[in-house]
C-alpha positions, 0 to 999 in steps of 0.5 A, a space after each residue: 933753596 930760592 923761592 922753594 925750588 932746590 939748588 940742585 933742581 937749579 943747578 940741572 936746570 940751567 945747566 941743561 938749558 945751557 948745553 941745549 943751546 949749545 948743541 942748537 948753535 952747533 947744529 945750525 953752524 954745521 948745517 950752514 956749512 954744509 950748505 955754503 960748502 960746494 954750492 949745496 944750498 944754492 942746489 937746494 934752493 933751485 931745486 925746490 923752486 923748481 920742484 914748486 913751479 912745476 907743481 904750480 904748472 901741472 895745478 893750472 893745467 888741471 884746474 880749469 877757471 870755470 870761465 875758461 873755455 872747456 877746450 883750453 882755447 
């Protein structure tokens, strides 16, 4: 026992700690591949951006500056 807290609790608790991190690195490579593989990401990335602009431009078109014309013009 170190500092009142039991070997055994130590032990779980870091083996634990370790196996979570390796399942995070797994997790993230496996993601990253997935993404580089085929252009995946790239795909993604553009259609989100897209995805974006588009809801910026239907927001503008809606919204109108209160010094903006009420015509659009």
């Amino acid at each position: 026992m170190k500092n009142g807290i039991p070997f055994a609790y130590r032990l779980y608790r870091d083996t634990w700690s370790a196996l979570h991190f390796a399942l995070v690195v797994i997790a993230f490579t496996a993601v990253a591949m997935w993404l580089l593989d085929g252009g995946r990401g790239l795909q993604i990335a553009s259609d989100f951006w897209l995805t974006l602009s588009n809801m910026q431009q239907t927001i503008t078109r809606v919204i109108r500056f209160p010094w903006e014309p009420a015509d659009g013009s």
